[in-house]
DSSP file (Angstrom, degrees, kcal/mol; ACC not computed):
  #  RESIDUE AA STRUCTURE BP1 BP2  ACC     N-H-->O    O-->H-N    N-H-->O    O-->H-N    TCO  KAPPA ALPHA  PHI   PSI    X-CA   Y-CA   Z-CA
    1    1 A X              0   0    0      0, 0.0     2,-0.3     0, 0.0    45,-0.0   0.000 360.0 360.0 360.0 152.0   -4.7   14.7  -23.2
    2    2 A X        -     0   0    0     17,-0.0     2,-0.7    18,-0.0    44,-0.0  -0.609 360.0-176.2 -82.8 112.8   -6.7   11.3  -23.4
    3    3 A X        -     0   0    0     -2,-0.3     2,-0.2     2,-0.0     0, 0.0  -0.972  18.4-139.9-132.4 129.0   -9.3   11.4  -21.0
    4    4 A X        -     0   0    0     -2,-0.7     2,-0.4     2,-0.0     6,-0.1  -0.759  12.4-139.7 -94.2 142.0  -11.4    7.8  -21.0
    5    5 A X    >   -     0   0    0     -2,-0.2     3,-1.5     4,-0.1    -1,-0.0  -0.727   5.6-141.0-105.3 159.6  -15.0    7.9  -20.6
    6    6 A X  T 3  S+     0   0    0     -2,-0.4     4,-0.1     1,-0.2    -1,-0.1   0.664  96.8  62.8 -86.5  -8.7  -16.5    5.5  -18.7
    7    7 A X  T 3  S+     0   0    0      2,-0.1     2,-0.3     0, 0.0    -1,-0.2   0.110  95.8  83.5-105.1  23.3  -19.8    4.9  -20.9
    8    8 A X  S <  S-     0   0    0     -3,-1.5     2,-0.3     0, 0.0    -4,-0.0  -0.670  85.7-105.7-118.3 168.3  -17.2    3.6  -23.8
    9    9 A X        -     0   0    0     -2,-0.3     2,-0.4     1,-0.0    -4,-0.1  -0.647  28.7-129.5 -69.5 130.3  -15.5   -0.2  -24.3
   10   10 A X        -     0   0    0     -2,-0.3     2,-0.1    -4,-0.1     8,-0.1  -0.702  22.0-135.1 -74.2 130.6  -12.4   -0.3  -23.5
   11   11 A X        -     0   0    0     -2,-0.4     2,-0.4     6,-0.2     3,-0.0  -0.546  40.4 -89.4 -81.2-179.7   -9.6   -2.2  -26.8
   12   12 A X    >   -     0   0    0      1,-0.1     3,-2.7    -2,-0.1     6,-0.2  -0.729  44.0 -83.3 -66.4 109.0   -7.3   -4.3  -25.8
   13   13 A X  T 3  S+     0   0    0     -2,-0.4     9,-0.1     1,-0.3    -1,-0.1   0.045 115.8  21.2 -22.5 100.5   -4.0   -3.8  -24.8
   14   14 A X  T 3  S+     0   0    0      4,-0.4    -1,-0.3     7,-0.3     9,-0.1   0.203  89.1 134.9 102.1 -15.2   -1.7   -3.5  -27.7
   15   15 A X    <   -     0   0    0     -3,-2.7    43,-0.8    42,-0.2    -1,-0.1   0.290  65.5-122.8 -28.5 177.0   -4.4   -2.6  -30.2
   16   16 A X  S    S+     0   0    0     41,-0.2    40,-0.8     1,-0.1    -1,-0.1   0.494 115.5  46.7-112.2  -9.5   -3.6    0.3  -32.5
   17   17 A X  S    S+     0   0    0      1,-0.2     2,-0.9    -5,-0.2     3,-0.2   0.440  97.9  77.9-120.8  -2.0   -6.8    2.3  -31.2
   18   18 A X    >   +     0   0    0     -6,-0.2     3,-1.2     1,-0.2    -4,-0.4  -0.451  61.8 157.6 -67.1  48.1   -5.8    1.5  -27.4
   19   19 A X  T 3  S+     0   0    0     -2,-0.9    25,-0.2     1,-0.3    -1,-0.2   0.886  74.3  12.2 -88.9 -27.8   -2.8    4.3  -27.2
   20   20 A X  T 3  S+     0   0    0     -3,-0.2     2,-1.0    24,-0.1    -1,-0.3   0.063  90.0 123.8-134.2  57.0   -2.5    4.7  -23.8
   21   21 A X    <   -     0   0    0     -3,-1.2    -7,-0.3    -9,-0.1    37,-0.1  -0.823  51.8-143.5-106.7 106.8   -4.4    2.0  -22.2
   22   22 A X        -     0   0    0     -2,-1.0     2,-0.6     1,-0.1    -9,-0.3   0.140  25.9-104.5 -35.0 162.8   -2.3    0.1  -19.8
   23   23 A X    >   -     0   0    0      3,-0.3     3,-1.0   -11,-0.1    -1,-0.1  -0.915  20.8-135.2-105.2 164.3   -2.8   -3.8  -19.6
   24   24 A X  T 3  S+     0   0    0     -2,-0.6     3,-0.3     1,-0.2    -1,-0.1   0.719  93.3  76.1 -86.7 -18.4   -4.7   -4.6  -16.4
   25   25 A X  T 3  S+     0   0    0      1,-0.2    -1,-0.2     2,-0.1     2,-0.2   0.390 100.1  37.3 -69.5  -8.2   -2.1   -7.9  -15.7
   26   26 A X    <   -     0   0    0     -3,-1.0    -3,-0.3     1,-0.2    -1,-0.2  -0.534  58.5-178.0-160.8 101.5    0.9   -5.8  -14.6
   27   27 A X  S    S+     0   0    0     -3,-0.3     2,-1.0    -2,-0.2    -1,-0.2   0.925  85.8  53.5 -37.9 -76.2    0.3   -2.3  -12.2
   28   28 A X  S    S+     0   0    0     86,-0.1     2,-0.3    88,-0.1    -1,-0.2  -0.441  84.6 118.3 -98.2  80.5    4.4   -1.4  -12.1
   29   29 A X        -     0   0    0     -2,-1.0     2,-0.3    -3,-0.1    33,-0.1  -0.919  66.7-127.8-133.8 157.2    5.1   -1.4  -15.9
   30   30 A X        -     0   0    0     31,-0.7    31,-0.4    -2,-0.3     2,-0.3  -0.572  29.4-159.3 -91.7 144.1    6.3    1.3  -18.2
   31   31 A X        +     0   0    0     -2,-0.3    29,-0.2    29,-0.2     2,-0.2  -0.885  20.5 167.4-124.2 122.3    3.6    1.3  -21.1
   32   32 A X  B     -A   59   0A   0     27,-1.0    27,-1.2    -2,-0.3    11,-0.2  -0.691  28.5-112.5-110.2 165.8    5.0    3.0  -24.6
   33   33 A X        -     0   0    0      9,-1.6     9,-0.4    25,-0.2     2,-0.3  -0.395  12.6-160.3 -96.1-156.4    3.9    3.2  -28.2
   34   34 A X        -     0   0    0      7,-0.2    23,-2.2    -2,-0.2     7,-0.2  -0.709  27.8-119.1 175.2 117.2    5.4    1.9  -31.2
   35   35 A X        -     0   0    0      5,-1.6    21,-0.1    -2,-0.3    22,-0.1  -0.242  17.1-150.3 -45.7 164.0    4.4    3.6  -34.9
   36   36 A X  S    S+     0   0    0     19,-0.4    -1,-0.1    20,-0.1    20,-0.1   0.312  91.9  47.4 -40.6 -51.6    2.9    0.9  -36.7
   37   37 A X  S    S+     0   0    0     18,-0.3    19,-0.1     1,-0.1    -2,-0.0   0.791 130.4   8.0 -94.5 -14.1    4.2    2.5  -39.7
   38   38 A X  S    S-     0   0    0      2,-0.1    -1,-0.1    15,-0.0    -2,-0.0   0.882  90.2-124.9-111.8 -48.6    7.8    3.5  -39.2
   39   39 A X        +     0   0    0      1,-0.2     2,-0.2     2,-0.0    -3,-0.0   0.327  51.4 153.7  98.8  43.0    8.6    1.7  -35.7
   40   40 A X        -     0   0    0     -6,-0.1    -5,-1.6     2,-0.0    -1,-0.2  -0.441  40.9-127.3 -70.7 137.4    9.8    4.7  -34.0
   41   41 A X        -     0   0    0     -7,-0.2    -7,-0.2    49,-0.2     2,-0.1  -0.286  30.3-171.6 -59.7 159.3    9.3    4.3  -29.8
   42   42 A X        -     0   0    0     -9,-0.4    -9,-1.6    -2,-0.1     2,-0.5  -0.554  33.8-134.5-163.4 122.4    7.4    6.9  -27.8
   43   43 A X  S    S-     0   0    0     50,-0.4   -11,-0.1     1,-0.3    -2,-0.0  -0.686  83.1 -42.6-106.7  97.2    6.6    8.0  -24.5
   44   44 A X  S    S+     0   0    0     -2,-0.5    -1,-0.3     1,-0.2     2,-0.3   0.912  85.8 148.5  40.5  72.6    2.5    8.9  -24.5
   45   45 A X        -     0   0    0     -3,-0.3    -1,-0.2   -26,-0.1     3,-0.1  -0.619  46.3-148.0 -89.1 154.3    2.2   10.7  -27.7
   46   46 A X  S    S+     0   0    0      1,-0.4     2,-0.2    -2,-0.3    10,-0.1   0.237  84.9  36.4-119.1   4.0   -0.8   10.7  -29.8
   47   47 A X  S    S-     0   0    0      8,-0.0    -1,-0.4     7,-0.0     7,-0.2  -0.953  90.4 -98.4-154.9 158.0    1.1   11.1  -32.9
   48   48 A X     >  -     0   0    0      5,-1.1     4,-2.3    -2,-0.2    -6,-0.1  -0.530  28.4-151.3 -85.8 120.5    4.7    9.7  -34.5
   49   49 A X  T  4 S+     0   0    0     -2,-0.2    -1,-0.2     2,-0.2    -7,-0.0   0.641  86.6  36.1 -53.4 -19.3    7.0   12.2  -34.0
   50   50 A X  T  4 S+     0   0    0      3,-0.1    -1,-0.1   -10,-0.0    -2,-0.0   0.926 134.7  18.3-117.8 -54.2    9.0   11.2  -36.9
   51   51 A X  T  4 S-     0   0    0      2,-0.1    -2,-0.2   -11,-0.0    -1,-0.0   0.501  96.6-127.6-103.5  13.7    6.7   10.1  -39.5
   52   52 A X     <  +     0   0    0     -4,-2.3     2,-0.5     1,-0.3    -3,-0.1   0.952  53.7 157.6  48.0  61.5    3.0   12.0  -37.8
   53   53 A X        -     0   0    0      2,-0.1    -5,-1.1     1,-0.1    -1,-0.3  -0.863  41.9-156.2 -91.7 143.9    1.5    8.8  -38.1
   54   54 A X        +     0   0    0     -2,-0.5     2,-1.4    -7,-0.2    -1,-0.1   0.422  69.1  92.9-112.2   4.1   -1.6    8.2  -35.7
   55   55 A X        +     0   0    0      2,-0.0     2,-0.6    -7,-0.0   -19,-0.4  -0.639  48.2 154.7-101.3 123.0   -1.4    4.3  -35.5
   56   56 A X        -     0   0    0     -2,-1.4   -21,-0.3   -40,-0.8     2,-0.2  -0.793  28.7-151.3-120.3 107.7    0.6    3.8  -32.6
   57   57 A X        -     0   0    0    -23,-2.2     2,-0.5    -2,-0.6   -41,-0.2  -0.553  25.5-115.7 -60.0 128.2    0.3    0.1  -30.4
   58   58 A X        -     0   0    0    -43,-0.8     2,-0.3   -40,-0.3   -25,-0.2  -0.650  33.3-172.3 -79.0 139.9    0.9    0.1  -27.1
   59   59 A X  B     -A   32   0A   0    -27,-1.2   -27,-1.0    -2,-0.5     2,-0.8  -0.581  23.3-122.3-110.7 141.1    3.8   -2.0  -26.2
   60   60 A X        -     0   0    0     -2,-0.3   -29,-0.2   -29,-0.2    -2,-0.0  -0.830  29.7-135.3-111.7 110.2    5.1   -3.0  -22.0
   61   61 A X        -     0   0    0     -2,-0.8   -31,-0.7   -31,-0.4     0, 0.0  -0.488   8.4-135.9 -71.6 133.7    8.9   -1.8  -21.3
   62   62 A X        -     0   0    0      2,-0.1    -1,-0.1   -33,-0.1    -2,-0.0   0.733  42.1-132.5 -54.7 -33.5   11.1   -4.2  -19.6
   63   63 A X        +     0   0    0      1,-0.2    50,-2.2    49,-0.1     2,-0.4   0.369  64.6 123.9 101.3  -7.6   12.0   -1.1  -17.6
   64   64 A X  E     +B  112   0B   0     48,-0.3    25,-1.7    49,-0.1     2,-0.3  -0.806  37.3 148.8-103.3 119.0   15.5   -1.3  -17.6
   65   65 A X  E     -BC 111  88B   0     46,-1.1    46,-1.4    -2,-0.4     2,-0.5  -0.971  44.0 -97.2-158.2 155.9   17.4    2.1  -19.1
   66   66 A X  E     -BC 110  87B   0     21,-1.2    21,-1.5    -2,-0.3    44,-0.3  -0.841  28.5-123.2 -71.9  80.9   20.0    4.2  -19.2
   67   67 A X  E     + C   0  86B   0     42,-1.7    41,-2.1    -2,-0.5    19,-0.2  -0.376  29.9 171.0 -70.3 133.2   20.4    8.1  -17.2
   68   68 A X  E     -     0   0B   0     17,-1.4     2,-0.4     1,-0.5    39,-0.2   0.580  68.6  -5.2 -89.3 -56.7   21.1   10.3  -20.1
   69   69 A X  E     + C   0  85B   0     16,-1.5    16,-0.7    38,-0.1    -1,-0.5  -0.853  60.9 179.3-125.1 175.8   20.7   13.5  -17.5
   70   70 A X  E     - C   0  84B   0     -2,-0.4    14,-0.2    14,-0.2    37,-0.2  -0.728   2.6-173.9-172.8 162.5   19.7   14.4  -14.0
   71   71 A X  E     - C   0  83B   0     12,-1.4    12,-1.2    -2,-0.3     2,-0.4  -0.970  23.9-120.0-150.1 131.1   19.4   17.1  -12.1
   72   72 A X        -     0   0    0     10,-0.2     2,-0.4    -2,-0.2    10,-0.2  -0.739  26.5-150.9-104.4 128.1   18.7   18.1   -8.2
   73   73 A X        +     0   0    0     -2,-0.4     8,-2.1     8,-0.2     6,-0.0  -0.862  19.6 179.7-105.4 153.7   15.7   20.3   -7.6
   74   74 A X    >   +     0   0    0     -2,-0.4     3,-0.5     6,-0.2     2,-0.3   0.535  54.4  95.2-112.5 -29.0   15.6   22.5   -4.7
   75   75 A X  T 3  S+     0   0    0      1,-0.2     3,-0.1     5,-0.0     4,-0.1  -0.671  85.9   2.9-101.6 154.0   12.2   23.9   -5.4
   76   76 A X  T 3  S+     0   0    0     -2,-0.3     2,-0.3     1,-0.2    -1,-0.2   0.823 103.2 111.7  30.2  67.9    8.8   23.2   -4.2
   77   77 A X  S <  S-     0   0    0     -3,-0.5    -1,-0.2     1,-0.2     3,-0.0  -0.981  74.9-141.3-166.7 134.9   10.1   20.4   -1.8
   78   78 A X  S    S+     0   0    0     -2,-0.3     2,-0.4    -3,-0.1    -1,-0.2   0.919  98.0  13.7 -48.2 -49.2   10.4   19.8    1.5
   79   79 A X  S    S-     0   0    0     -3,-0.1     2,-0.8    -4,-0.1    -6,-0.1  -0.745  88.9 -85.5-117.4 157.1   14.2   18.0    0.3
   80   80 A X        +     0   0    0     -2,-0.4    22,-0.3    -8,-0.0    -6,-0.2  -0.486  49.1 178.6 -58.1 103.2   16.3   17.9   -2.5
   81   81 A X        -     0   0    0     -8,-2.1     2,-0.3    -2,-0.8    -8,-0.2  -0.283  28.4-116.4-108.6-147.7   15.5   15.4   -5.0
   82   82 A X        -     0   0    0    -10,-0.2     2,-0.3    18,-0.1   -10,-0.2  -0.859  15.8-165.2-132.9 153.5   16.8   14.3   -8.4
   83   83 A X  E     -C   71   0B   0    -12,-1.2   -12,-1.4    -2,-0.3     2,-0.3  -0.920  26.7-178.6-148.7 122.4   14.4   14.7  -11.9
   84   84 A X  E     -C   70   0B   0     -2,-0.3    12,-2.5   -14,-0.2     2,-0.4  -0.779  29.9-135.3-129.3 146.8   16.3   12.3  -14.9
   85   85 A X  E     -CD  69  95B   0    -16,-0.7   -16,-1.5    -2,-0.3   -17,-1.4  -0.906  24.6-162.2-101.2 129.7   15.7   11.5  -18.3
   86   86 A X  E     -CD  67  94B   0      8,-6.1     8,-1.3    -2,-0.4     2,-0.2  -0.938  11.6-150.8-122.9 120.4   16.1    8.1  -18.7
   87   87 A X  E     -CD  66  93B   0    -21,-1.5   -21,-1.2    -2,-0.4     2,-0.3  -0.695  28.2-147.2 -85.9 139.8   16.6    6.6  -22.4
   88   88 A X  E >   -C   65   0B   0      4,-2.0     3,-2.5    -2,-0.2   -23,-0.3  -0.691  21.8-105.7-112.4 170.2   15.0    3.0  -22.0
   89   89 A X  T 3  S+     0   0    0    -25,-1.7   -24,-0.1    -2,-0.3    -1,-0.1   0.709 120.7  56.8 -43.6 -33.7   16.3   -0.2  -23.9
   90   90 A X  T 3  S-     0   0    0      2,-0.0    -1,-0.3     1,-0.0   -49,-0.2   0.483 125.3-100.6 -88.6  -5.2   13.1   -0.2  -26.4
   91   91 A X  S <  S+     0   0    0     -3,-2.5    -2,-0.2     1,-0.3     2,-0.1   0.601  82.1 112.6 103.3  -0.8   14.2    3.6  -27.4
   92   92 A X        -     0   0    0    -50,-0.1    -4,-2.0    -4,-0.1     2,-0.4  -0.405  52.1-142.1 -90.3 170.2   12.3    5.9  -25.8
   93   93 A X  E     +D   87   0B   0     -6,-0.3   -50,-0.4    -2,-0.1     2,-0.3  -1.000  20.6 175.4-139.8 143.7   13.1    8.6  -22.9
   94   94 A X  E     -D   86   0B   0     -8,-1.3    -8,-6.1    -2,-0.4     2,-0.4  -0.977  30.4-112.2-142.8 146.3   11.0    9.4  -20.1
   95   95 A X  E     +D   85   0B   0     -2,-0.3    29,-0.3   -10,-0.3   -10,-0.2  -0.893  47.1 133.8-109.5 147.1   11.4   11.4  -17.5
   96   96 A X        -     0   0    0    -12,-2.5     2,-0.3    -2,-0.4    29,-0.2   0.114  48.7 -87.2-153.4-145.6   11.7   10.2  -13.7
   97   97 A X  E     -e  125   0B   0     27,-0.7    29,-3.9   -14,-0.2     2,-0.6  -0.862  33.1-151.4-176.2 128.0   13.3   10.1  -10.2
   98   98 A X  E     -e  126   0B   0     -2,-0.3    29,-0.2    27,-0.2    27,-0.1  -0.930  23.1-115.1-134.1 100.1   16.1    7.7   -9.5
   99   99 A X  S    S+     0   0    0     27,-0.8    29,-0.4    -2,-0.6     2,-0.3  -0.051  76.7  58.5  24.0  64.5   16.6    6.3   -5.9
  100  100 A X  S    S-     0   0    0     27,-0.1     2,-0.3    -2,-0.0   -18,-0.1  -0.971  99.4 -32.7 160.9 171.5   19.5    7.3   -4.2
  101  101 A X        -     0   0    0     -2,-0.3     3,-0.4     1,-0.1   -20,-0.1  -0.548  58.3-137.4 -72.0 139.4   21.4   10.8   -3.1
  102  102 A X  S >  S+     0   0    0     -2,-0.3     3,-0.6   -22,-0.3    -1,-0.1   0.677 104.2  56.1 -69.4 -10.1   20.5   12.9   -5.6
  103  103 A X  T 3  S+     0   0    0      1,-0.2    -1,-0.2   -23,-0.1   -22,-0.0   0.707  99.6  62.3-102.8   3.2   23.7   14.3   -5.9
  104  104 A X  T 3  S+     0   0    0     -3,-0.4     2,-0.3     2,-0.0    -1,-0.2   0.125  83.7 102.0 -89.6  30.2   25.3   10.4   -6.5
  105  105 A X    <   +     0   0    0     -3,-0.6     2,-0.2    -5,-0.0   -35,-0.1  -0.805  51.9 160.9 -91.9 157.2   22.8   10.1  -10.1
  106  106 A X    >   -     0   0    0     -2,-0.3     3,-2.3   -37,-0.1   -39,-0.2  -0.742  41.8 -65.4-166.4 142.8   25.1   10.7  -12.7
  107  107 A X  T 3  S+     0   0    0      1,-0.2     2,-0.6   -39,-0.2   -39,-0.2   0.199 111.7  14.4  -5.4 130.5   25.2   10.0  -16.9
  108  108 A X  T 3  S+     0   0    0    -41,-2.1    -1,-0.2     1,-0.2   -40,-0.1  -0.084  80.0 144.7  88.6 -48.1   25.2    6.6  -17.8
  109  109 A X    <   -     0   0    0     -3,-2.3   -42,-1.7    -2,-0.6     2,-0.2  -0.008  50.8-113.2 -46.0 149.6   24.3    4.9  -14.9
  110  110 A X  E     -B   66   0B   0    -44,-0.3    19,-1.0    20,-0.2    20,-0.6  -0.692  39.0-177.9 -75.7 133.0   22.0    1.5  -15.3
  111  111 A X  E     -BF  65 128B   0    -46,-1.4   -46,-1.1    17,-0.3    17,-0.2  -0.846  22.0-159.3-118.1 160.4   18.6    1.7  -14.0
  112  112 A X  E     -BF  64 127B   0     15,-1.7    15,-0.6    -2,-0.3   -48,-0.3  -0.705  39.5-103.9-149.4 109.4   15.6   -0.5  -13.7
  113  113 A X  E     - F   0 126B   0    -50,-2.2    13,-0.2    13,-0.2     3,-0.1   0.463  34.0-175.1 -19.1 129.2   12.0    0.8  -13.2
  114  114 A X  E    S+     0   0B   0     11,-3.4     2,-0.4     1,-0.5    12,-0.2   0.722  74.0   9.0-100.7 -42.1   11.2    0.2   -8.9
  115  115 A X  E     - F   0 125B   0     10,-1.7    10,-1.8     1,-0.1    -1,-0.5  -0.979  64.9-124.7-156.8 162.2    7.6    1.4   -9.7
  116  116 A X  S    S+     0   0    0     -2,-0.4     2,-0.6     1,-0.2    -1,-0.1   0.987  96.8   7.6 -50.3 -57.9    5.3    2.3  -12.0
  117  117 A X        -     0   0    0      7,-0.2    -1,-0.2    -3,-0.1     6,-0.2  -0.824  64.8-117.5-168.0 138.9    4.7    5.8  -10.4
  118  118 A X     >  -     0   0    0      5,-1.6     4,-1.1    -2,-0.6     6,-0.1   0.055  37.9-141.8 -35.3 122.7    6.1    8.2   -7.7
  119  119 A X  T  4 S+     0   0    0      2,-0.2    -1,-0.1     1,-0.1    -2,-0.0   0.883 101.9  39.9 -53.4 -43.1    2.5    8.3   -5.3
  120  120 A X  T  4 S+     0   0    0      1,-0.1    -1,-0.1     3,-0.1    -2,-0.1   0.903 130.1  21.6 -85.5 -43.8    3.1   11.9   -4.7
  121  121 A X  T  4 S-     0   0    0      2,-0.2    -3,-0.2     0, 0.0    -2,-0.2  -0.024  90.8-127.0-110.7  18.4    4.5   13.3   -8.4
  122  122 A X     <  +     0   0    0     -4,-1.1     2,-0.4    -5,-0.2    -3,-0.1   0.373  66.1 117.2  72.4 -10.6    3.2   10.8  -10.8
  123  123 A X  S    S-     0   0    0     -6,-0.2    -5,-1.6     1,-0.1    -2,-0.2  -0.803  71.0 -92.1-138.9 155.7    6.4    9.9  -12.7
  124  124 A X        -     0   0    0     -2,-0.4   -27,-0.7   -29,-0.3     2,-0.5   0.051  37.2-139.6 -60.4 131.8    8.0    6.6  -12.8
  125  125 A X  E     -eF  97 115B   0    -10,-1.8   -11,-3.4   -29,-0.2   -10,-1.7  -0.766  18.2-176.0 -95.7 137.7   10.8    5.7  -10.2
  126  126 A X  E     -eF  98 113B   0    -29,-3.9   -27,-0.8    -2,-0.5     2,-0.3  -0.956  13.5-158.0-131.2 140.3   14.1    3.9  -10.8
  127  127 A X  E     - F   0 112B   0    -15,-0.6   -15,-1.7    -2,-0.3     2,-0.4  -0.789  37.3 -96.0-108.6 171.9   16.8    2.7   -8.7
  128  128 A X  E     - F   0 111B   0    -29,-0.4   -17,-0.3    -2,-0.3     3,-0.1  -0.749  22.1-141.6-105.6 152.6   20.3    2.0  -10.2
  129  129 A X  S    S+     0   0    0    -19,-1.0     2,-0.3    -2,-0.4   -18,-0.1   0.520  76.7   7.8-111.4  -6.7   20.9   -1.1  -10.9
  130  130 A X  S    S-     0   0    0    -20,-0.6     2,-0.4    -3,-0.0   -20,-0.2  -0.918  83.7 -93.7-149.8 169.4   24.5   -1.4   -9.8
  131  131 A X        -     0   0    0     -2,-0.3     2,-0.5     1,-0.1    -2,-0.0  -0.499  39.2-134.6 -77.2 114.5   27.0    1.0   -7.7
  132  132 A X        -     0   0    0     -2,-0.4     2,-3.9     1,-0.1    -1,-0.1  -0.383  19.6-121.3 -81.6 115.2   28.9    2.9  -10.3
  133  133 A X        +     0   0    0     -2,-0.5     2,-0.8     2,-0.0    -1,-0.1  -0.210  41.3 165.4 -76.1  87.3   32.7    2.8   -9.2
  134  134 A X        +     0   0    0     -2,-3.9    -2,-0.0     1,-0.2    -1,-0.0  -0.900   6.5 176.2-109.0 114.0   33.9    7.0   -8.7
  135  135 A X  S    S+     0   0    0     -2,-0.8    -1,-0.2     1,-0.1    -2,-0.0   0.905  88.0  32.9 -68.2 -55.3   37.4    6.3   -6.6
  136  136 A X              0   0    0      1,-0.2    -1,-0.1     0, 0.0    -2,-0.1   0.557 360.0 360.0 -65.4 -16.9   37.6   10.5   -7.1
  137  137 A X              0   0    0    -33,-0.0    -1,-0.2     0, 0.0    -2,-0.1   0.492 360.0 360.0 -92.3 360.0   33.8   11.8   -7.0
């Protein structure tokens, strides 16, 4: 893991040697990479999965994606919550926490990033971005 020292310069946001440096203009953003050489997407990697290339830019996700899974955990929690992979627009998947009863998340639904990241578990929160019509469910 990428651990910044404080007695170093910081790049620039979107640089190719910046890989997981946020820009400082927007707190509740998704930050990704993007190969240089192939343009495969990625969620905090330090190398291209697909072609092991190590220039990667970072790139800012509208935020808006897709539930591919979820699932409700029962352990080490006061309540039940939900933990989704969510494939986002630009091509990546990250995994999350989507808003809502956990047991109404379901494949498919539309999300759109609420905040950058859960205060308690670190990982990015989504709500859905409209009410999926199950007449049966």
């Amino acid at each position: 893991m990428y651990h910044h020292s404080a007695s170093t310069s910081r790049p620039a946001a979107g640089s190719v040697t910046g890989v997981l440096e946020p820009a400082a203009d927007s707190k509740d953003a998704i930050h990704f990479q993007r190969c240089t050489w192939c343009g495969t997407a990625m969620y905090h990697r330090l190398l291209c999965p697909v072609c092991q290339g190590s220039e990667l830019r970072t790139e800012r996700s509208e935020g808006v994606g897709t539930v591919r899974h979820s699932t409700v955990v029962h352990r080490n929690t006061p309540a039940a919550r939900n933990v989704s992979l969510i494939e986002l627009a630009e091509g990546f998947v990250v995994r999350g926490r989507v808003m809502g009863p956990p047991i109404g998340i379901h494949s498919g639904d539309r999300v759109q990033l609420s905040t950058a990241k859960d205060p308690v578990r670190g990982e990015p929160v989504f709500q859905l971005l409209e009410e999926p019509y199950r007449a049966w469910s």
